[in-house]
C-alpha positions as CSV (number, residue, x, y, z in Angstrom):
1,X,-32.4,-31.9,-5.2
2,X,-32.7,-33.5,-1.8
3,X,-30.0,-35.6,-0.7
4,X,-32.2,-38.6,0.8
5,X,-35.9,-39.6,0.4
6,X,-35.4,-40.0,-3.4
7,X,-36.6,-43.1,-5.0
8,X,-33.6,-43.9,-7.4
9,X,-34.9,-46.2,-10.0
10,X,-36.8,-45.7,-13.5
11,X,-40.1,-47.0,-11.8
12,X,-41.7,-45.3,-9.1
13,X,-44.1,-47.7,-6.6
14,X,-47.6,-48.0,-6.7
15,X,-49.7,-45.1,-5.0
16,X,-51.0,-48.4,-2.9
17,X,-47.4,-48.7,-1.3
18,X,-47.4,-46.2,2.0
19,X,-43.8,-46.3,2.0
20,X,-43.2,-45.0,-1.3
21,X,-45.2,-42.5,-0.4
22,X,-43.2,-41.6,2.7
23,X,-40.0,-41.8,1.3
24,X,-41.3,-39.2,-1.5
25,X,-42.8,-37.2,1.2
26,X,-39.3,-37.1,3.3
27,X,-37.7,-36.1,0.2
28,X,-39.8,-33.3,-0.7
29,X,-39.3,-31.4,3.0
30,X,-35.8,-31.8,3.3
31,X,-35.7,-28.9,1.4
32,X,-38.3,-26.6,3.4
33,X,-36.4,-27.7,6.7
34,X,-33.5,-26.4,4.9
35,X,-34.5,-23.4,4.4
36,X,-34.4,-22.0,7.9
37,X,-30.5,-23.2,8.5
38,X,-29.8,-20.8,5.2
39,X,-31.9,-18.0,5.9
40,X,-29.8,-18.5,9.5
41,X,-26.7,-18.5,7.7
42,X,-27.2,-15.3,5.3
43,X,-28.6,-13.1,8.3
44,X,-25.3,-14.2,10.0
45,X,-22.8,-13.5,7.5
46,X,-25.0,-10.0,6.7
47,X,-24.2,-8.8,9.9
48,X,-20.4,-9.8,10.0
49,X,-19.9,-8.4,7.3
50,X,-22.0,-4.9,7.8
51,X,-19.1,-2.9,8.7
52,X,-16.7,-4.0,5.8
53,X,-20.1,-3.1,3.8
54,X,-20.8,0.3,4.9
55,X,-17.1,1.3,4.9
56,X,-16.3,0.1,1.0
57,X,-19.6,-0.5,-0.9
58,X,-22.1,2.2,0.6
59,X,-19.9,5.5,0.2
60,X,-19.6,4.6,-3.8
61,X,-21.8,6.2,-6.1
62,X,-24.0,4.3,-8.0
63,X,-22.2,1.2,-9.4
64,X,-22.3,-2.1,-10.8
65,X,-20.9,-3.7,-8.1
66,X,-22.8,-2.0,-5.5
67,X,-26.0,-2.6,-7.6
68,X,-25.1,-6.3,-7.8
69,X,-24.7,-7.3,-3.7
70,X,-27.9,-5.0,-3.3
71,X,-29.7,-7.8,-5.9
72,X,-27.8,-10.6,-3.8
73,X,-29.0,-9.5,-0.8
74,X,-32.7,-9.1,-1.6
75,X,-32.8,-12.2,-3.8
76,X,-31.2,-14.5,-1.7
77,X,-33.4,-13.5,1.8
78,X,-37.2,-13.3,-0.4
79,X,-36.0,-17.1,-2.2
80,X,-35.6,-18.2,1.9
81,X,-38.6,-16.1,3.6
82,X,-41.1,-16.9,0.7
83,X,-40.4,-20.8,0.7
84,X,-43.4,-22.6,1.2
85,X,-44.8,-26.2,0.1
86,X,-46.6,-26.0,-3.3
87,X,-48.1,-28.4,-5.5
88,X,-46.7,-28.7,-9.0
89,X,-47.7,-29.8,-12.2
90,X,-45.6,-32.2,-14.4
91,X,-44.5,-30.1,-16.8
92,X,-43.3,-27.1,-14.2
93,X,-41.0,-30.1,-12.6
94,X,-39.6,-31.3,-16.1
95,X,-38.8,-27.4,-17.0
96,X,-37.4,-26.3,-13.5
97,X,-34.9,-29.0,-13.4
98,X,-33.9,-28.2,-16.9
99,X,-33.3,-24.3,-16.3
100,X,-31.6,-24.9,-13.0
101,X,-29.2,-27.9,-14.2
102,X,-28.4,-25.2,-17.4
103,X,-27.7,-22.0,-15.6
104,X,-25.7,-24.0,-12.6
105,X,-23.3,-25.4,-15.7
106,X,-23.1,-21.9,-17.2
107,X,-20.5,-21.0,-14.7
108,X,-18.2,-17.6,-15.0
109,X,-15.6,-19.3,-12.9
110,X,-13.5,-19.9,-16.3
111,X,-13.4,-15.6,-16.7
112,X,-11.7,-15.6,-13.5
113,X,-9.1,-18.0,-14.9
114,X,-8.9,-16.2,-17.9
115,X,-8.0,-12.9,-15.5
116,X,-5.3,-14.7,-13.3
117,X,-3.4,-15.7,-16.6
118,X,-3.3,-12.1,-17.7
119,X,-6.1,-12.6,-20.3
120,X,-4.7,-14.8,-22.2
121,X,-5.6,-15.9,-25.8
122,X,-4.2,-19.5,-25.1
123,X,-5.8,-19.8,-22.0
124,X,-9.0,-18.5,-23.2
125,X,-9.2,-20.7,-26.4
126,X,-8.7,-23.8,-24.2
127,X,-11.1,-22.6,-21.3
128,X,-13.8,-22.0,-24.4
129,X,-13.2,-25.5,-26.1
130,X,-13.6,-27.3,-22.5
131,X,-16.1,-25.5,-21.7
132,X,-18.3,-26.3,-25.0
133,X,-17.6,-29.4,-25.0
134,X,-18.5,-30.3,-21.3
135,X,-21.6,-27.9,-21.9
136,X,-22.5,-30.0,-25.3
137,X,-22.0,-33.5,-23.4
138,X,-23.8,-31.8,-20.2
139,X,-27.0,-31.1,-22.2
140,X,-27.0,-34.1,-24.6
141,X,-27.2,-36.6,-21.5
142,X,-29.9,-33.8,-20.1
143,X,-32.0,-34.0,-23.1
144,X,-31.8,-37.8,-23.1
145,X,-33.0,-37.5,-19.2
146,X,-35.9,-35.1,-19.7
147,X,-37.0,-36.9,-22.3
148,X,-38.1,-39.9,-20.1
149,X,-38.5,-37.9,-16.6
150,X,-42.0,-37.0,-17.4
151,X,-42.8,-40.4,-17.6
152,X,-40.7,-41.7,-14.4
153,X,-42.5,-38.8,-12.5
154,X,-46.3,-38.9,-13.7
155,X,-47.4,-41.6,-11.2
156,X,-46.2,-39.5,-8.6
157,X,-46.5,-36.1,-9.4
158,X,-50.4,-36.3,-8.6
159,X,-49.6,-37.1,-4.9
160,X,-50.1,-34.4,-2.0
161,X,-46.4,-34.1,-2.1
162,X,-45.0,-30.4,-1.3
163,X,-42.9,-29.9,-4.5
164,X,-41.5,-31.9,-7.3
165,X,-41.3,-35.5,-6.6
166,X,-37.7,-36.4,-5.5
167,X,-37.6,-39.5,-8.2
168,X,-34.6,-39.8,-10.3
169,X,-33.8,-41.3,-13.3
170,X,-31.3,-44.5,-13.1
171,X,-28.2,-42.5,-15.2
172,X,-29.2,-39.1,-14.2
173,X,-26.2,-38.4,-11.8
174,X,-23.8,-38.6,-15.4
175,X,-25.2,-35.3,-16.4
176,X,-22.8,-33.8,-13.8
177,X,-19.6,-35.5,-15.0
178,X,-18.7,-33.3,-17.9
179,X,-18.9,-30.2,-16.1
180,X,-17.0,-31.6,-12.7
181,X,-14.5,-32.2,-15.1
182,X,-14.2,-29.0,-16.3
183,X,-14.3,-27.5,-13.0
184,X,-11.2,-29.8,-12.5
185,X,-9.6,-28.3,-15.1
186,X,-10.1,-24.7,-13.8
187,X,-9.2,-25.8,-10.5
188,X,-5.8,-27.0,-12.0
189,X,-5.5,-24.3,-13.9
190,X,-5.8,-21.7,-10.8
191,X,-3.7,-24.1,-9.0
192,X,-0.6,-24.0,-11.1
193,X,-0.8,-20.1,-10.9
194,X,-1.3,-20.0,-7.2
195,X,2.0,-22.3,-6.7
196,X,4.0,-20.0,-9.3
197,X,2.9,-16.7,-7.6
198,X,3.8,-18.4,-4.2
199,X,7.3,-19.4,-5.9
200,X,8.1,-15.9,-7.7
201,X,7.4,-14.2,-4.4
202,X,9.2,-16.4,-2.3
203,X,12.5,-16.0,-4.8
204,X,12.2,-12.3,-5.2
205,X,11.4,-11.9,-1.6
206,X,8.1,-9.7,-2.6
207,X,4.9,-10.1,-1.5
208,X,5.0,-9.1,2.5
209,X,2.7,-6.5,2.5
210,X,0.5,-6.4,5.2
211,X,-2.3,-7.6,3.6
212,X,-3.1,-9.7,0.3
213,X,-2.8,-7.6,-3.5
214,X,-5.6,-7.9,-6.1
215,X,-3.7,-10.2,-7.7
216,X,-3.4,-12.6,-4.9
217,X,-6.6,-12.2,-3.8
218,X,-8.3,-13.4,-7.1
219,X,-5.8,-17.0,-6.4
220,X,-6.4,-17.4,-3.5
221,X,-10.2,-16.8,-3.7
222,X,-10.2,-19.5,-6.9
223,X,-8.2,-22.2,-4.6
224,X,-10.5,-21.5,-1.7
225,X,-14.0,-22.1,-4.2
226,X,-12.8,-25.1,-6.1
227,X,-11.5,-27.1,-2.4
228,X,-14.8,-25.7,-0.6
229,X,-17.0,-27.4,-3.1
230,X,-14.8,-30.5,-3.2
231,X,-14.6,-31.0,0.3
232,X,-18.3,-29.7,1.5
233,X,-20.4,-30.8,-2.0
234,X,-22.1,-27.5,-1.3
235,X,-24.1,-27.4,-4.7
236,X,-25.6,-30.5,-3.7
237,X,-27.3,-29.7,-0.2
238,X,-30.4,-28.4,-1.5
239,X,-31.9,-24.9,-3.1
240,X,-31.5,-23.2,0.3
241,X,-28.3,-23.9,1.2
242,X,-27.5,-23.6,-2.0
243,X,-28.7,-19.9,-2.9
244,X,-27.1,-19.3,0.3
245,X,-24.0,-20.2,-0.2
246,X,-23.8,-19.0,-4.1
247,X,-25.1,-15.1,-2.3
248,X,-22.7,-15.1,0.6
249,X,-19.5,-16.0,-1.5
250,X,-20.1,-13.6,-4.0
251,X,-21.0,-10.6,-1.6
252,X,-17.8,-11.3,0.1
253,X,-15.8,-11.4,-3.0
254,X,-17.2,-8.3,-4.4
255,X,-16.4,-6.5,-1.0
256,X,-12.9,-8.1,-0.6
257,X,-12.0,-6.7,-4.2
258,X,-13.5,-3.4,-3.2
259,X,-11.0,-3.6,0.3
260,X,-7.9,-4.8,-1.7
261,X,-8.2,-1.6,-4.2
262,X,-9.3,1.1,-1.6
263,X,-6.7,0.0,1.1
264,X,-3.3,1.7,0.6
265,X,-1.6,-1.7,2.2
266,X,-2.7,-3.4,-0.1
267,X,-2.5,-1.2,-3.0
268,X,1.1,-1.3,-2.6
269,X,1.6,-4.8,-2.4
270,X,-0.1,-5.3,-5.6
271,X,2.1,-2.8,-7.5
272,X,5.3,-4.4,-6.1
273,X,4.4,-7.6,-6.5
274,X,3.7,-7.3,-10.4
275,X,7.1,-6.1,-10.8
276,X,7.5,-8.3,-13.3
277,X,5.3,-6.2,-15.7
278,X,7.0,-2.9,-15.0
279,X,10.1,-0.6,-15.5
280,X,11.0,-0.6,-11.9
281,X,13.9,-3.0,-11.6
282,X,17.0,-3.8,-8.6
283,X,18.7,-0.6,-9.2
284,X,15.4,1.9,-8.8
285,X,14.5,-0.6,-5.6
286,X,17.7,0.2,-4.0
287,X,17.4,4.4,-4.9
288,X,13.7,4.0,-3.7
289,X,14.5,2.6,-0.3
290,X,17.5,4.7,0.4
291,X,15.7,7.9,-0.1
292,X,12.9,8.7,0.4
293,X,11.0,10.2,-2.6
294,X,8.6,12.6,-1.5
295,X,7.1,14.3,-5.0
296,X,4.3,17.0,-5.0
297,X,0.9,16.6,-4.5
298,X,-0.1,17.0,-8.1
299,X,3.4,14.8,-9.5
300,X,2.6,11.0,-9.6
301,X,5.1,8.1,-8.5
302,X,7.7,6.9,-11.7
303,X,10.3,4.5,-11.3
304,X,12.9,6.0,-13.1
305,X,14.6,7.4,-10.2
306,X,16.3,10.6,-12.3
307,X,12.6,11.7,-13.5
308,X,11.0,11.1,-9.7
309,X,14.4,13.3,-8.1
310,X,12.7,16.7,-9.5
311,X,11.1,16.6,-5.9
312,X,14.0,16.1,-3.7
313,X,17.0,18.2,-3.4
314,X,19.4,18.8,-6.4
315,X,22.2,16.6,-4.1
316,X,19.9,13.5,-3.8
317,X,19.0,13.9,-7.4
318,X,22.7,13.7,-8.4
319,X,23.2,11.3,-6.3
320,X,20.5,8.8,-7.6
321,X,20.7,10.1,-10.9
322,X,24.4,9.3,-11.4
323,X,25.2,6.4,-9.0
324,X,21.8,5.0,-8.9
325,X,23.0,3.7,-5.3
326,X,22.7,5.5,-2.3
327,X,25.7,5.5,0.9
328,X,24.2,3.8,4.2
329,X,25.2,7.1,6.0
330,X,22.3,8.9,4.0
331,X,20.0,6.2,3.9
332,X,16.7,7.0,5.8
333,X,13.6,5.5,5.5
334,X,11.5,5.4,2.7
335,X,8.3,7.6,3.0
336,X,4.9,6.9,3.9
337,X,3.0,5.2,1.2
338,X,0.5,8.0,1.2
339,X,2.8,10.7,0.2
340,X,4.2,9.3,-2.5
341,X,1.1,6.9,-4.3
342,X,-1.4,9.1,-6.3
């Protein structure tokens, strides 16, 4: 998968030609010299990222999620540390480049779609047409490329080279279109719901919290992946790089969805900025921010104001019950988030 050093033609050269030989041999380091700039780059981010680890994924009991950046960590460091040049065989070549060309395509980026648009059927039944047809097109133009890489390789894959022979077939590139467009698709998809969250909050004046809700999180985190492939082609810099990258953005989105739900901030910003999906409408806003609602320890939060005024006193539960407004002169501010979220 090296970006230069590949011979791009049906035909590789004679064994006689020292420069085809060269070229091949260029091609198959890249990705050992590689390796060190990723293994750089994960040790980095494992360290920025220690204290957020240690304060949201450590103190959990045993979990998937935990269990998960536990397997990222370990598989991503031994795939760097354990690099080293090999000689292949031809048929370990044609069946790597199969299995890693299948599972990149198989991507779960399309359940996090499905999740943004509130699981829906619609959405999903589109997502799953797309996505078999750019997986069917995918591995048809795959098949037809395998077919003849054993051939296009076998004059070369005897060489001292340190890996598979960089030597590509002359349509092999195509195999990528069908799932780059799908990826466009997704990428519009969380696209148009990132511009109508941004517009809903900006109309209903929600959405200030101090730090991003769930929901927003899970936009903003699709914009950011889709635009950081486009603009940095990261999938095609090489396996290191590549693992790399692939480890390090899901660690940190496993550990920013574990921040957004344990961090009361945040917590509250994702309940009022879903709104839209609960009973809590103008009136309860204004009786919630006028007094402050202060219910036992063992009562949880409601938004019907006349149920939630069984923990204030019996005038402030008139008061909201009956005018569902609240004078300025008894207006005080609304309580701590902690004493009133469960």
């Amino acid at each position: 998968m090296a970006l230069r050093g590949a011979v791009a033609s049906d035909e590789v050269a004679p064994i006689e030609d020292t420069s085809a030989f060269v070229r091949l041999l260029i091609g198959s380091l890249i990705p050992l010299h590689v390796v060190l700039a990723g293994l750089t780059w994960i040790l980095h981010d494992y360290f920025v990222t220690l204290e957020d680890e240690i304060r949201y994924i450590w103190p959990q009991r045993s979990s998937f999620s935990k269990l998960i950046i536990a397997l990222l960590l370990f598989d991503v460091v031994q795939i760097h540390v354990f690099a080293r040049p090999g000689i292949t065989s031809n048929n370990l070549c044609v069946a790597m480049d199969t299995i890693i060309r299948v599972v990149g395509a198989l991507s779960l980026w399309s359940l996090r779609v499905y999740a943004i648009y509130g699981c829906s059927k619609r959405v999903a039944a589109i997502n799953t047409l797309l996505f078999a047809g750019s997986i069917a097109g995918f591995l048809w133009i795959l098949v037809h490329n395998n077919v003849r890489r054993a051939a296009v390789i076998a004059s070369a894959i005897h060489l001292p080279l340190p890996g598979c022979p960089s030597v590509h077939s002359g349509i092999e590139w195509s195999q990528w279109v069908p799932a780059t467009a799908y990826e466009g698709v997704l990428f519009g998809f969380a696209l148009y719901r990132t511009c109508e969250s941004a517009v809903i909050a900006r109309r209903t004046g929600f959405g200030g919290g101090t730090g991003p809700g769930l929901y927003a999180l899970l936009l903003r985190d699709n914009v950011l992946y889709f635009l950081g492939c486009s603009i940095t082609h990261i999938p095609w810099f090489s396996y290191a790089p590549f693992h790399a990258a692939v480890g390090i953005m899901t660690t940190r989105m496993l550990i920013s969805l574990r921040k957004a739900v344990d961090e009361p901030a945040s917590f509250a910003s994702t309940s009022f900025t879903s709104t839209s999906n609960s009973s809590f409408n103008s009136a309860d806003e204004v009786a919630f921010r006028g007094v402050a609602l202060k219910p036992k320890a063992n009562t949880s939060y409601r938004s019907d104001a006349t149920r939630t005024s069984t923990s204030t006193s019996t005038s402030a539960a008139t008061l909201v019950g009956a005018e569902r407004t609240v004078p300025m002169q008894f207006a005080r501010a609304p309580a701590p988030v902690s004493e009133w979220m469960v």
